[in-house]
N, CA, C and O of each residue as an XYZ file, in Angstrom:
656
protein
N     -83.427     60.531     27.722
C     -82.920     59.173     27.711
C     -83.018     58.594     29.122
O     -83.061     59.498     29.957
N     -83.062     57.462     29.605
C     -83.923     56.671     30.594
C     -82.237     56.463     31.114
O     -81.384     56.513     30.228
N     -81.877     56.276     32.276
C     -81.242     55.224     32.978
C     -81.136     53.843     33.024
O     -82.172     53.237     33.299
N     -80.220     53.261     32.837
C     -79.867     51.927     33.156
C     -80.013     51.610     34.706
O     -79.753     52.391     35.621
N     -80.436     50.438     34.807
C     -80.808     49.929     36.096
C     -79.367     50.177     36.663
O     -79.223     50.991     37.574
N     -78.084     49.358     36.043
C     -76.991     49.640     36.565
C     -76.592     51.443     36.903
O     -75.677     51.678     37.692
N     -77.218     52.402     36.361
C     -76.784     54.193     36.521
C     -77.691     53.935     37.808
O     -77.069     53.844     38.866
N     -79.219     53.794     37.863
C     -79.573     54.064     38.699
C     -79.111     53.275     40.107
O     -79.380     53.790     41.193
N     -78.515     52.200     40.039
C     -77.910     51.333     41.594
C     -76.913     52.424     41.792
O     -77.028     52.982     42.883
N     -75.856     52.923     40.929
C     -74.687     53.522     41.109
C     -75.345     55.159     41.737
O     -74.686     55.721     42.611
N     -76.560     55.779     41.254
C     -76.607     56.662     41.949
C     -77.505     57.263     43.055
O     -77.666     58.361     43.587
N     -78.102     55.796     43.161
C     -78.805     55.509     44.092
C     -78.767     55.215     45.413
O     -79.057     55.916     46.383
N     -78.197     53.582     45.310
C     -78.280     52.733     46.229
C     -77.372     53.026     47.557
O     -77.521     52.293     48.534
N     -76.641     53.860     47.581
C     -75.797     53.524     49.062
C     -76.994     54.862     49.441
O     -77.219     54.784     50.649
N     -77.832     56.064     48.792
C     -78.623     56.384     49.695
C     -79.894     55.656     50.151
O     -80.284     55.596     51.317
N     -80.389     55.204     49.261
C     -81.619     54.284     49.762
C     -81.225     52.977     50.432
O     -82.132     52.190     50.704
N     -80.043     52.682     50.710
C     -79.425     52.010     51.594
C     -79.352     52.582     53.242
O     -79.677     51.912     54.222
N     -79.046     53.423     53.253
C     -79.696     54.511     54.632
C     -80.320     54.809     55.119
O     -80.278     54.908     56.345
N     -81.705     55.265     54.023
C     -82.481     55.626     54.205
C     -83.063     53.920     55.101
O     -83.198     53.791     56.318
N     -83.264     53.012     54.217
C     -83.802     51.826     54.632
C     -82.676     51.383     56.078
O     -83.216     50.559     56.816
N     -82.010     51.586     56.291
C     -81.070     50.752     57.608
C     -82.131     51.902     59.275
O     -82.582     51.641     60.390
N     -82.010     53.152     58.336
C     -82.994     54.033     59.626
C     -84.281     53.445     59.832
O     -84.788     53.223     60.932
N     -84.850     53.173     58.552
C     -86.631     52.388     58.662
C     -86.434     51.752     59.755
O     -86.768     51.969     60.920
N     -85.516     50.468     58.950
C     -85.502     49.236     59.755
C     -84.518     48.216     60.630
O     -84.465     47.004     60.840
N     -83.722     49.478     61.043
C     -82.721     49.197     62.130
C     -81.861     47.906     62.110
O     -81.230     47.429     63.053
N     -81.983     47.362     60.631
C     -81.429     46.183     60.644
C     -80.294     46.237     59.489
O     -80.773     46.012     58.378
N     -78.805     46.501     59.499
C     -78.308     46.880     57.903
C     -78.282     45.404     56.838
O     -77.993     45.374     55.642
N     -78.690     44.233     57.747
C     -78.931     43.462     56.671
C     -80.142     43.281     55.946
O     -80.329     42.944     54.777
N     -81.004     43.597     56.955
C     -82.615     43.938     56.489
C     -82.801     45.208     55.366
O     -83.562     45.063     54.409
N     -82.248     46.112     55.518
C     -82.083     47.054     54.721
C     -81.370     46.765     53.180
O     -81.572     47.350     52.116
N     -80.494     45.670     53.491
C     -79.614     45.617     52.312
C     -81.035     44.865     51.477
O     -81.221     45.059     50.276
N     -81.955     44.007     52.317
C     -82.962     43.118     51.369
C     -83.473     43.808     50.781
O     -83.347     43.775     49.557
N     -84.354     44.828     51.468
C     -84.875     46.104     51.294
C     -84.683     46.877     49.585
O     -85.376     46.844     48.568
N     -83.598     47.424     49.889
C     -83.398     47.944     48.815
C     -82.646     47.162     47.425
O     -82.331     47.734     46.382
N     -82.476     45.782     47.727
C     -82.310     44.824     46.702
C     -83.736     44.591     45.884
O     -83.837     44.559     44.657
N     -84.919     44.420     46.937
C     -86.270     44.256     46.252
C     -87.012     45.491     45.940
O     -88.182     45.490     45.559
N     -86.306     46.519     46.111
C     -86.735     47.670     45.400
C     -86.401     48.177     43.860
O     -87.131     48.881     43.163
N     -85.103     47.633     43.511
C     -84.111     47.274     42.565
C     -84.941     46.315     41.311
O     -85.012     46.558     40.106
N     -85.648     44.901     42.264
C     -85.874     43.964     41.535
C     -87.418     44.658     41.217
O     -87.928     44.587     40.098
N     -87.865     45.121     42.009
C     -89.315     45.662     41.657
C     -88.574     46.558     40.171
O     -88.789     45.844     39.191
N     -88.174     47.230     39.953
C     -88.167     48.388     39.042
C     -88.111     47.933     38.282
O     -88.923     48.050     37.364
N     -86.534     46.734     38.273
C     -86.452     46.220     36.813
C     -87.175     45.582     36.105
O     -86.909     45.438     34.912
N     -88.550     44.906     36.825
C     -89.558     43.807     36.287
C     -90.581     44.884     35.682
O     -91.512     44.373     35.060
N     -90.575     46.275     35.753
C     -91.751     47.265     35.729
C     -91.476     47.289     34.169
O     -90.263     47.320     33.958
N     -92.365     47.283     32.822
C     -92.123     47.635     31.540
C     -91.870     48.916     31.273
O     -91.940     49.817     32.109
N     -91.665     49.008     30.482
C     -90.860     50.670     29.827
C     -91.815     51.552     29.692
O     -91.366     52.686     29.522
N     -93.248     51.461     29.703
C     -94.755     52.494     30.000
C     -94.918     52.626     31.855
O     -95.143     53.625     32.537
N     -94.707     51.239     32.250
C     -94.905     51.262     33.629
C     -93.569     52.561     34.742
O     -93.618     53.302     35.724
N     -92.705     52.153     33.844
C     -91.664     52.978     34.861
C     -91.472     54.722     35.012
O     -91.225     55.380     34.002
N     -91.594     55.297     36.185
C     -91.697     56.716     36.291
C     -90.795     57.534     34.945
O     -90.436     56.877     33.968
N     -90.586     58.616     35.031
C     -90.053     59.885     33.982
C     -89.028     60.023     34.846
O     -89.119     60.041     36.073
N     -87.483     60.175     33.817
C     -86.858     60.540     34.376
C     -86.795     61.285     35.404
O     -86.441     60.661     36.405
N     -86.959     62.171     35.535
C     -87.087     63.382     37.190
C     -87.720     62.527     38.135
O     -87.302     62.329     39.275
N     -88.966     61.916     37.519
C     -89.733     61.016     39.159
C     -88.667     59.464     39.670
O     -88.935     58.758     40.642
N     -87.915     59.325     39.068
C     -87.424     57.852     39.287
C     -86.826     58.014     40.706
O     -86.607     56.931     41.249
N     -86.601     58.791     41.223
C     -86.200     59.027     42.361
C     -86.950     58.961     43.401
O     -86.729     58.146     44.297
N     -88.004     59.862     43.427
C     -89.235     60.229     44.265
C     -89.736     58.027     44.714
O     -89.995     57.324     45.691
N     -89.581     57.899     43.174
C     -90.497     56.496     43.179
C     -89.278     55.407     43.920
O     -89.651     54.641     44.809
N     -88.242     55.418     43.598
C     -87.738     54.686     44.120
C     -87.649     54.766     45.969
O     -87.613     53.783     46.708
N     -87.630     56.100     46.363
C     -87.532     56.261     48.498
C     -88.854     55.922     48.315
O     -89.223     55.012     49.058
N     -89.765     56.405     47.494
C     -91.440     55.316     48.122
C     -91.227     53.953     47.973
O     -91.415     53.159     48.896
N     -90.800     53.596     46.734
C     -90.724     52.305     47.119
C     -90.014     51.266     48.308
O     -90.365     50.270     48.941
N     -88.985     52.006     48.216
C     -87.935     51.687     49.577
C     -88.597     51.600     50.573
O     -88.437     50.503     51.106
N     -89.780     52.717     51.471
C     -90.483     53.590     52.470
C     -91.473     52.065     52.227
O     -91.588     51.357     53.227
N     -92.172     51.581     50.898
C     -92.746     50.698     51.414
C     -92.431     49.485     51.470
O     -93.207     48.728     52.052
N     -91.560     49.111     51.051
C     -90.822     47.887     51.015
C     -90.729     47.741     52.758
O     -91.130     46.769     53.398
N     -90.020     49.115     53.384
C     -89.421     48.813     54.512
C     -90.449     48.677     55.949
O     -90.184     48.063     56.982
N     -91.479     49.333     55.678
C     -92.939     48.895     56.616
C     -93.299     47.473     56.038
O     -93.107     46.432     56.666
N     -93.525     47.501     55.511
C     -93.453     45.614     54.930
C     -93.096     44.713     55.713
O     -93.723     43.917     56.412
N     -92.066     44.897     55.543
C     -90.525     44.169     56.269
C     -91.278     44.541     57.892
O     -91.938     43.727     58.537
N     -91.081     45.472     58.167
C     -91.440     45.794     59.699
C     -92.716     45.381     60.172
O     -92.906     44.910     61.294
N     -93.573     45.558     59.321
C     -95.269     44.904     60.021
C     -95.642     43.377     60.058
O     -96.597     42.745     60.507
N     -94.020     42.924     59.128
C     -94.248     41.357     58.686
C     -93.161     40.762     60.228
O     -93.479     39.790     60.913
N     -92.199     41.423     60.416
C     -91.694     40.799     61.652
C     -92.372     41.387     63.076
O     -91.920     40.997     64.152
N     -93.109     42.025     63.038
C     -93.912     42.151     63.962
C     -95.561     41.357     64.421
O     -96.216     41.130     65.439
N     -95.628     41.212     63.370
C     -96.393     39.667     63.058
C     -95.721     38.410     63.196
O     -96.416     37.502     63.652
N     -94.697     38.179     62.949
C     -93.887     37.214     63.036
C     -93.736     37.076     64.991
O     -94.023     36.153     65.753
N     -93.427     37.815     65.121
C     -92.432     38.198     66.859
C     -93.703     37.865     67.565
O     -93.582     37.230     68.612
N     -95.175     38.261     67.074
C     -96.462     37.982     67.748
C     -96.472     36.697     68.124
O     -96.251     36.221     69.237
N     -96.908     35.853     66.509
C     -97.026     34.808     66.509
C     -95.753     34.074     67.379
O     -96.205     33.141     68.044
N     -94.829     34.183     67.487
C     -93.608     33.604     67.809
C     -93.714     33.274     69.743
O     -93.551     32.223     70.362
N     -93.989     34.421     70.143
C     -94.093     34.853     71.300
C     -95.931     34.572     71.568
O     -96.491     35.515     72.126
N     -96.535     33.752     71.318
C     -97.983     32.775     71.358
C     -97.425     31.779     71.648
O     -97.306     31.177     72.715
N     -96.911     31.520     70.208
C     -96.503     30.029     70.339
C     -95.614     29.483     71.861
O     -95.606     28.422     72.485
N     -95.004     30.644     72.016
C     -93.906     30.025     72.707
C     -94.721     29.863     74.213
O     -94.382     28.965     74.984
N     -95.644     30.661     74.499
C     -96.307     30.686     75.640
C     -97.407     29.493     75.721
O     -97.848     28.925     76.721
N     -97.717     29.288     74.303
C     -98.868     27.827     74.172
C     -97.709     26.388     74.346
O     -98.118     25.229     74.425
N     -96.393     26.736     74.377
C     -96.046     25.394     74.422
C     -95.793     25.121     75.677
O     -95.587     26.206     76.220
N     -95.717     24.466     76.265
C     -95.002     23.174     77.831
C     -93.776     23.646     77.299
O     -93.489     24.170     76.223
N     -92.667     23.126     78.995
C     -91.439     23.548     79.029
C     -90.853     23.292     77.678
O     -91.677     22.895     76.854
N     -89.365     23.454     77.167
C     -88.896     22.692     76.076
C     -88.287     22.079     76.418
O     -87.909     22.441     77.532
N     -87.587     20.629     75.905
C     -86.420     20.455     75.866
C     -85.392     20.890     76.710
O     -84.867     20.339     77.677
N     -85.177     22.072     76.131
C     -83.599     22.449     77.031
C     -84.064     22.656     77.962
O     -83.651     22.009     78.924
N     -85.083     23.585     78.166
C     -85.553     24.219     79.795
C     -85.395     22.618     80.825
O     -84.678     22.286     81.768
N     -86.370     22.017     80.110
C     -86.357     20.676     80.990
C     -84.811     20.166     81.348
O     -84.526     19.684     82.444
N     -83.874     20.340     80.285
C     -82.476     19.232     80.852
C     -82.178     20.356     81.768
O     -82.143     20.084     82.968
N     -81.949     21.618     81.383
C     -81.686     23.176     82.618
C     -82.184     22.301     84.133
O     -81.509     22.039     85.129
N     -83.351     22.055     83.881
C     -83.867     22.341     85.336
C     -83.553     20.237     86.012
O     -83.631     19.835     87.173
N     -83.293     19.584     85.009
C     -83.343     18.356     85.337
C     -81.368     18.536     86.359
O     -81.037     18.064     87.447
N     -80.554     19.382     85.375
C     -79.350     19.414     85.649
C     -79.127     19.968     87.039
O     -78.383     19.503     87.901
N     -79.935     21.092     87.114
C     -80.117     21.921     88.730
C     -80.660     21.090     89.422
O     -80.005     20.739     90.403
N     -81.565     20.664     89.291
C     -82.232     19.260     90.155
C     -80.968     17.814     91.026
O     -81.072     17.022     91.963
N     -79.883     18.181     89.993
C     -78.544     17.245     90.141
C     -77.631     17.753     91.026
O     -77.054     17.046     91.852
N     -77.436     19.118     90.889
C     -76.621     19.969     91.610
C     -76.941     20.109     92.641
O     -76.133     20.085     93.570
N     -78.623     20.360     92.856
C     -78.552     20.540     94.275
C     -77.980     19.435     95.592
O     -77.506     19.590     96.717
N     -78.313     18.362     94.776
C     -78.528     16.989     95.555
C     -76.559     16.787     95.591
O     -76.267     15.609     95.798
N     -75.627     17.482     95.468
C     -74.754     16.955     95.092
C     -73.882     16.253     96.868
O     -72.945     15.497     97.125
N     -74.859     17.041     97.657
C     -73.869     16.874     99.469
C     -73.941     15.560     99.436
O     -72.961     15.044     99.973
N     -74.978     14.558     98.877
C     -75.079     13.292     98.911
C     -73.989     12.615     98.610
O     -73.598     11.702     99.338
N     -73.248     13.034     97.307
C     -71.169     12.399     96.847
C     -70.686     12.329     97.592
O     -70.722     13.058     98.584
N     -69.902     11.213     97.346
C     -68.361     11.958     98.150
C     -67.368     12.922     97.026
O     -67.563     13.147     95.831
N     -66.493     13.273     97.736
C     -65.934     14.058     97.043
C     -65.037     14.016     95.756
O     -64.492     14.946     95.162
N     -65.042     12.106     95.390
C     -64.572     12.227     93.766
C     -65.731     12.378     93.025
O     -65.551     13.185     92.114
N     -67.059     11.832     93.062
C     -68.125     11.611     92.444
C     -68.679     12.738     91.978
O     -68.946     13.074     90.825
N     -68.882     13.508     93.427
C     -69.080     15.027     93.108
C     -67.978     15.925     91.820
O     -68.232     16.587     90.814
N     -66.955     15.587     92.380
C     -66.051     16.256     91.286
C     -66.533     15.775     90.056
O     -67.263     16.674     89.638
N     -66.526     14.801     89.205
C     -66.733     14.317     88.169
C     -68.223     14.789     87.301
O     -68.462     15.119     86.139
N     -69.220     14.580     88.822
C     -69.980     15.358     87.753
C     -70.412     16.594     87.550
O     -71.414     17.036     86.988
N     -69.423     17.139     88.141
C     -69.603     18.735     88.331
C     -68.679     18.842     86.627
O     -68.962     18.948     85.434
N     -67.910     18.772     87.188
C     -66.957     18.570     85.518
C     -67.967     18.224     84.060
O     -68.155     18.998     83.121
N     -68.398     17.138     84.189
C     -69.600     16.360     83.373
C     -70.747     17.400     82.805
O     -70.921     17.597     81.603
N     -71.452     17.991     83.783
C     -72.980     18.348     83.635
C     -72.466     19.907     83.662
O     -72.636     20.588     82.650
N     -71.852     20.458     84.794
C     -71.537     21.750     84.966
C     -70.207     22.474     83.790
O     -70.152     23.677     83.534
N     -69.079     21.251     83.119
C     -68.097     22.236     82.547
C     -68.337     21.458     81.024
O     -67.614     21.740     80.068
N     -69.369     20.511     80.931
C     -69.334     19.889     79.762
C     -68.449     18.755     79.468
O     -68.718     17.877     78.649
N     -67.619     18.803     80.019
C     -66.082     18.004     79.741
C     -66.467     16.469     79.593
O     -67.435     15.939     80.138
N     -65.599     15.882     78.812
C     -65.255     14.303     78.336
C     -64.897     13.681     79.183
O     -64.295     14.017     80.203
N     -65.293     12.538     78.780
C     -64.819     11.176     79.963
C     -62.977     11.642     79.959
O     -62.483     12.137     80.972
N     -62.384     11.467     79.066
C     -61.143     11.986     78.703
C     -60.799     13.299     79.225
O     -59.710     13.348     79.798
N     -61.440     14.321     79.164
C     -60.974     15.624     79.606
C     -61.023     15.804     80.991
O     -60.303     16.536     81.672
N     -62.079     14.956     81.407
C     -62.165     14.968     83.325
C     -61.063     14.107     83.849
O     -60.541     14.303     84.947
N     -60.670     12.991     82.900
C     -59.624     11.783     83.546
C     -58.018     12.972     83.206
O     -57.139     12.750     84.037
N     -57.659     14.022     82.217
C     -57.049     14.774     82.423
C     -57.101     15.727     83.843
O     -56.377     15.956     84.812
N     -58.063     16.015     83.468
C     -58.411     17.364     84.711
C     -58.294     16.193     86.377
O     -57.869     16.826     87.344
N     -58.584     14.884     86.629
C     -58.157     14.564     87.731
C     -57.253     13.635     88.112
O     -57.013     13.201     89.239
N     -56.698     13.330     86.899
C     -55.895     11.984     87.250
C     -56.028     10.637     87.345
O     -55.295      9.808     87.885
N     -57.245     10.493     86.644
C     -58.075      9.196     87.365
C     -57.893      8.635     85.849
O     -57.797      9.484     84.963
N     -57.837      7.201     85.478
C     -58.201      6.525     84.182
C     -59.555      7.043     83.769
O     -60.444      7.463     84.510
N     -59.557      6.945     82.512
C     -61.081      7.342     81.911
C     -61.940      6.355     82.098
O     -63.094      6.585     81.735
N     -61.671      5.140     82.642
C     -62.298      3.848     83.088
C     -63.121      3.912     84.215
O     -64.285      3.590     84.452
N     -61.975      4.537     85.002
C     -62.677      4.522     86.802
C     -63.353      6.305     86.947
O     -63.745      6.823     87.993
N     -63.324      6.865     85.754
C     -64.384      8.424     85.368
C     -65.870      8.123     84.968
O     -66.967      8.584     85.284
N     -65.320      6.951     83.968
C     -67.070      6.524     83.565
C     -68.036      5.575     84.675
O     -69.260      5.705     84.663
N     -67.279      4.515     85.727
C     -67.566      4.106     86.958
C     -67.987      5.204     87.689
O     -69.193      5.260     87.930
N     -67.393      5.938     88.028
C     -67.793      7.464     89.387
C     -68.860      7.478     88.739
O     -69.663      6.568     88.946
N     -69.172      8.531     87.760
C     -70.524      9.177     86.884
C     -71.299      7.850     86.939
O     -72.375      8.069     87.496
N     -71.182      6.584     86.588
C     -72.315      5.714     86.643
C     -73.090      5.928     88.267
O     -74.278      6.187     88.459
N     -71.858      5.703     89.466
C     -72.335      5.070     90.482
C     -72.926      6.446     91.447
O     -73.796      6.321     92.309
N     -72.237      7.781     91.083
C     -73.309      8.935     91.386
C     -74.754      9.078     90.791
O     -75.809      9.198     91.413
N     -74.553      9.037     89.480
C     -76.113      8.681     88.532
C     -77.174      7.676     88.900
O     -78.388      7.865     88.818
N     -76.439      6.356     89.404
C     -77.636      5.370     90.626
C     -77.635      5.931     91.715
O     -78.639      5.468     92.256
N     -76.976      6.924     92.702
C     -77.098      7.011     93.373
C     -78.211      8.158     93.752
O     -78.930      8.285     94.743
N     -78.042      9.019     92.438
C     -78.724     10.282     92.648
C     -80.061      9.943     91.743
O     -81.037     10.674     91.915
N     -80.147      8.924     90.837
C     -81.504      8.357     90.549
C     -82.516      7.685     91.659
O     -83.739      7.798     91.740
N     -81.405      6.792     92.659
C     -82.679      6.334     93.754
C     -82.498      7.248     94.696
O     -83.106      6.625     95.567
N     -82.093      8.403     95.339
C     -82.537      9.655     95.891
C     -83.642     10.111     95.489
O     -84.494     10.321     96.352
N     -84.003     10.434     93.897
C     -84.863     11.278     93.085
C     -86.555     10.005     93.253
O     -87.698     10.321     93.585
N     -85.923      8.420     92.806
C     -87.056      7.646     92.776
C     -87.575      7.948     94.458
O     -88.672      8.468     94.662
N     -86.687      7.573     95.560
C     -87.464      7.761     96.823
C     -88.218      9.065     97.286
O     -89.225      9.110     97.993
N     -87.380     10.321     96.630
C     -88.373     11.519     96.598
C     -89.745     11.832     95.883
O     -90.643     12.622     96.172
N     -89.582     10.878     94.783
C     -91.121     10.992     94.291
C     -92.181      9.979     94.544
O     -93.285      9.990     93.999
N     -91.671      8.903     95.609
C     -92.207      7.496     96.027
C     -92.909      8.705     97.013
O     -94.131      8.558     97.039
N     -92.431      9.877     97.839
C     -92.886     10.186     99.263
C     -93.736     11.513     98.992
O     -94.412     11.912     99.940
N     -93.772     12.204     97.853
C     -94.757     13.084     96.939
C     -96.200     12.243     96.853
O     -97.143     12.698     96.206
């Protein structure tokens, strides 16, 4: 008499669950793993599926290949990924990263509320509101500072690239 898909998960699966987390070092990858090893069997017709005694053997092969699968497909993946990333120009973030350091350096130019504010701003993230906490200042005369450092440190940046 044959096993039920449900006998065989129950006396199966937490080992071919192991077995697959060692393949592929991932226990959620593993859990896919041996879910589509599961779904493979049950789609197999009742001529197609091993003899009792082999259902075992067939199921760690299947697991064994399921789980190189998985592994030769994210290693293809990580290839392509790591191309791409080298065929593209800076991104985005890199660019605001390096636009923000570009800000910091220039900061001796403030005086010392302006500087504060946008150190707060660019460096701690903080709100017009959370900096007018953090210094005491109205959130009025917070968004003034940050404007009049931001012209100030924009025509620094325009006269540095006027002399490039």
């Amino acid at each position: 008499m044959k096993a039920t898909l449900e006998e065989l998960m129950d006396l199966y699966a937490a080992a071919l669950l192991r077995y697959a987390e060692r393949l592929v070092r991932n226990p959620h990858s593993a859990q896919d793993v041996v879910q589509q090893v599961f779904i493979k069997f049950s789609g197999l017709s009742p001529d197609q599926q091993p003899k009792t005694q082999a259902v075992r053997a067939w199921l760690y092969r299947a697991t064994h290949h399921k789980a190189v699968d998985l592994i030769r497909s994210e290693q293809r993946r990580k290839k392509l990924h790591e191309a791409h990333a080298e065929a593209q120009p800076t991104s985005a973030a890199d660019s605001t990263t390096q636009s923000k350091q570009r800000v910091l350096e220039k900061l001796y130019l403030l005086d010392d509320k302006e500087k504060q504010v946008i150190l707060l701003r660019l460096q701690e993230g903080l709100s017009y509101r959370e900096i007018s906490e953090v210094t005491g200042l109205k959130e009025g005369h917070v968004g003034y500072l940050l404007h009049q450092a931001v012209r100030q440190l924009a025509g620094h940046f325009q006269n540095e690239g006027a002399r490039s």
